[in-house]
Phi, psi and omega in degrees: 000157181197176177247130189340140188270169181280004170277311194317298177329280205296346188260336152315294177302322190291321174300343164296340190269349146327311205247139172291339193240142196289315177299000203281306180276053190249345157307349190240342183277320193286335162258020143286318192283325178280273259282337186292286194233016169095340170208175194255131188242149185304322191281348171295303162339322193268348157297292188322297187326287193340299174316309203253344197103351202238188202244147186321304178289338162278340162269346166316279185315341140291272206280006163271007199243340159255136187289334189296338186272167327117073176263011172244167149293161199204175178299137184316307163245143186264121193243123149245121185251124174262123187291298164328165230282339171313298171277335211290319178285017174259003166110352186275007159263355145294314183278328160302295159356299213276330173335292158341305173251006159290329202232010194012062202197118184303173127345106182120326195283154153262126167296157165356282187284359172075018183294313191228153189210139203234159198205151175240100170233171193292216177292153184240009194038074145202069158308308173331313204242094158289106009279149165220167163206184192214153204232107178067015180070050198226093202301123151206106168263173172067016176299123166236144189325347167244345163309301190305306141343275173297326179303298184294351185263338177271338184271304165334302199281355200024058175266003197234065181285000199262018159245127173263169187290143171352142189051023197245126185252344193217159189275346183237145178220134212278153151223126169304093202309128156343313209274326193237036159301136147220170182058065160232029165288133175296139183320327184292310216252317189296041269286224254237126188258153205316325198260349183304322224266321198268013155256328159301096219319173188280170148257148224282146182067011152264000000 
């Protein structure tokens, strides 16, 4: 386990400085931090806190309330295969099978080598193209056991450049001049807003 490293650090305080309230960023902070080590690790939490202000257990308590964060280690790729009812009359309770036995590992597991770790999850919204599943939450629809095949044979081969490793959510990362932040005025400071003010009744002789 560890605490944000010092590239993680400097690109934390700049996204904090985004937001009016420092606890504001703490969703971007907690995917920086999987994006760091592949999964959100306590000590990284207790960083976050630190950063942001708030106590150890309000950032728990984010980040255990969304499934994409991670608080164990887990595989370079996340095989999530959807299970529902869309794919399941399409053939997903075969292709989690084949999943299984391509990777010799249930549904929750890890391989050996730590490369991959397959999970049985719930709709992914692509009934259309019914069965899919996502490798780091990176869409292959219409998949079948040889499809399925060649996808792990090519993620070996490392050929699939456009999945990044577990926790990386984007291949470019914006970074933002100071000068052309907006709306990081605190609620406080911004005093009373425009559509608010134009719903209040006139007072009287103005």
């Amino acid at each position: 386990m560890s605490r944000l490293n010092e590239n993680s650090l400097t690109l934390a305080e700049e996204i904090i400085k985004r937001y009016p309230r420092p606890k504001s960023a703490l969703i971007p902070l907690l995917h920086l931090a999987q994006e760091q080590d592949g999964y959100v690790s306590d000590d990284a939490m207790r960083h976050i806190a630190e950063l942001v202000g708030v106590t150890p257990a309000e950032v728990l308590g984010t980040c255990s309330f969304y499934e994409m964060f991670k608080r164990h280690p887990v595989g370079t790729y996340m095989i999530n295969v959807c299970t529902n009812i869309s794919c399941q009359l399409n053939g997903a309770e075969d292709l989690l099978e084949a999943a299984e036995d391509l990777l010799g590992v249930r549904a929750g597991g890890t391989t050996e080598d730590g490369m991959f770790t397959l999970e049985d999850v719930e709709c992914i919204a692509a009934c259309t193209e019914a069965p899919a599943l996502q490798v780091n939450y990176r869409y292959e629809h219409r998949i079948d056991r040889q499809g399925l095949e060649a996808l792990i044979e090519d993620l070996r081969a490392g050929k699939r450049t456009d999945i990044p490793p577990h926790g990386t959510l984007a291949l470019v990362r914006q970074h933002l001049d100071p000068t052309r932040a907006a709306g990081i005025e605190s609620p406080e400071q911004a005093g009373t807003p425009v559509w608010f003010a134009r719903r209040q009744p006139a007072k009287e002789g103005a």
